[in-house]
Each structure stands twice: as structure tokens, then as C-alpha cells.
C-alpha positions as CSV (number, residue, x, y, z in Angstrom):
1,X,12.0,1.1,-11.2
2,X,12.3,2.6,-7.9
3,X,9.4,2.8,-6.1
4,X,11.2,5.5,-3.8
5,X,9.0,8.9,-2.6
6,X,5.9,9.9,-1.5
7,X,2.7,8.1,-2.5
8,X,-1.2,9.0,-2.5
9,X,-2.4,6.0,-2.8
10,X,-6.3,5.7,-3.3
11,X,-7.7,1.9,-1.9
12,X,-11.1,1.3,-3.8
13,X,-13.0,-0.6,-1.0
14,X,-16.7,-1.7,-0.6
15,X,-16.8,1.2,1.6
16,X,-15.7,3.3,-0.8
17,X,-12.5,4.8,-1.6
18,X,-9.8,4.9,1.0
19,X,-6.9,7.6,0.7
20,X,-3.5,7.2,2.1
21,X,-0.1,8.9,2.2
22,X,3.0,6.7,2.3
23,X,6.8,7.3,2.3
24,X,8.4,4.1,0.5
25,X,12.5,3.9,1.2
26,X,13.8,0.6,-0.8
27,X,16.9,-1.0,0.1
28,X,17.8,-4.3,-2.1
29,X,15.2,-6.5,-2.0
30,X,13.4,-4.8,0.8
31,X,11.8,-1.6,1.7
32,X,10.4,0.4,5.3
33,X,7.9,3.4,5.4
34,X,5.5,4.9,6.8
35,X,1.5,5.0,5.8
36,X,-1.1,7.9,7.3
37,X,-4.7,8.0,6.6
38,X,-8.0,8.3,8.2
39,X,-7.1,5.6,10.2
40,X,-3.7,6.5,11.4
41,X,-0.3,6.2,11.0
42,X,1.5,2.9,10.9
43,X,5.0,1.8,10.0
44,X,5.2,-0.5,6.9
45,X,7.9,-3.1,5.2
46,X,8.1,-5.3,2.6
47,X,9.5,-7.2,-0.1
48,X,10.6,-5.5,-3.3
49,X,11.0,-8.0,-6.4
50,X,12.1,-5.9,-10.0
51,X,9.2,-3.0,-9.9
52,X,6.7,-5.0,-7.9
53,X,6.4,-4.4,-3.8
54,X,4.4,-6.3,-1.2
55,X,3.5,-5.9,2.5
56,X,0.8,-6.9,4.7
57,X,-0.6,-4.4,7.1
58,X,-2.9,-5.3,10.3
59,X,-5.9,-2.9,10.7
60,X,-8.6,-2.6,13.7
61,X,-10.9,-0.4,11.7
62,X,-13.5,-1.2,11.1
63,X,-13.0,-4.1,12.3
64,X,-10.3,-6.5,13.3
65,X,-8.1,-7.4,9.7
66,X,-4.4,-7.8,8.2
67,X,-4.5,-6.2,4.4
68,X,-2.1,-7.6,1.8
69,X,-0.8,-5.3,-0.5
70,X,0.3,-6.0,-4.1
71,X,1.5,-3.2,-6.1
72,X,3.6,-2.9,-9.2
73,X,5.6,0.4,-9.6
74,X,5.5,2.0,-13.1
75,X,7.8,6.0,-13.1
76,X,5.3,7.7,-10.7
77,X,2.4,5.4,-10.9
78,X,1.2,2.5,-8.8
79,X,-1.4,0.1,-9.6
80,X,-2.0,-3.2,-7.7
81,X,-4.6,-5.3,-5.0
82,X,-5.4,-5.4,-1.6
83,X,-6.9,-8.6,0.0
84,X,-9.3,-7.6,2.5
85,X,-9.3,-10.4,4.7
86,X,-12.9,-12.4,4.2
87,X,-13.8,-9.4,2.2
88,X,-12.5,-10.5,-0.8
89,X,-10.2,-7.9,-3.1
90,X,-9.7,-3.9,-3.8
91,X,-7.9,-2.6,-6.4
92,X,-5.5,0.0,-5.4
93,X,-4.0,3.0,-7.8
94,X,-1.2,5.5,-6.7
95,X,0.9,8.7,-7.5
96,X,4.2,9.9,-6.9
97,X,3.3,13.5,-5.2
């Protein structure tokens, strides 16, 4: 499945839910984007593996932390995890828009 497009991309955090826009581009087994939110833009990559994509990104807010991202692509939805550092895990849900 190709996880392609434009995402909204909704991060359930202990601070409550975090929104975020991305562009995905795939190519083979890897892909480049771009992600904008609250907290800025920021240029993204990652591994794609059958409908499955990680990528790691390094926040400063709130504080000083590099996110990994699991998500599994399924038509025009996304559903994975974020590790959040020492803050344990955050379920993460998207749409195709």
C-alpha cells in the first residue's frame, strides 16, 4: 500500500492530542517529507517495509527529545506509536486529506 499524499496525523500525547500535517513521497524502500504543526516544520525520512513506515524525529519542545515513529499504512488510514523518549508511548492515528 502506498503511503503516498498528505496526512493529518493526530499524536495522542500526555499533553493531549498533537495535530500534524505531513507530505509522505516513497521511493523503494525509503521515503522523504515534510511534517508542519504547532511546533514547526521539519523535513522527515524513513524506512518503508510492505505498508509499514518508520522515522525518528528530534523535537526541542517542550523539551529536548528524538520521537520514533511507527505507523502502518492501511488505503487512506494510518495507525501506529510514537516513543516519547523517557515519556513512555503515544498512539498515533492518521488520514489521507
Amino acid at each position: 500500500m502506498s503511503a503516498d499524499g498528505n496526512w493529518k496525523i493526530t499524536i495522542n500525547t500526555p499533553m493531549g492530542a498533537q495535530e500534524v500535517n505531513a507530505s509522505i513521497t516513497t521511493s523503494g524502500d525509503t521515503f522523504t517529507g515534510k511534517t508542519s504543526g504547532r511546533m514547526g516544520d521539519q523535513e522527515i525520512s524513513g524506512k518503508v517495509d510492505g505498508d509499514k513506515l518508520t522515522w525518528s524525529s528530534a523535537i526541542t519542545q517542550p523539551m529536548p527529545m528524538t520521537l520514533e515513529f511507527e505507523a502502518t499504512v492501511s488505503g487512506d488510514n494510518m495507525t501506529g506509536n510514537v516513543k516519547l523518549g523517557a515519556f513512555g508511548n503515544a498512539g498515533l492515528t492518521g488520514v489521507r486529506v
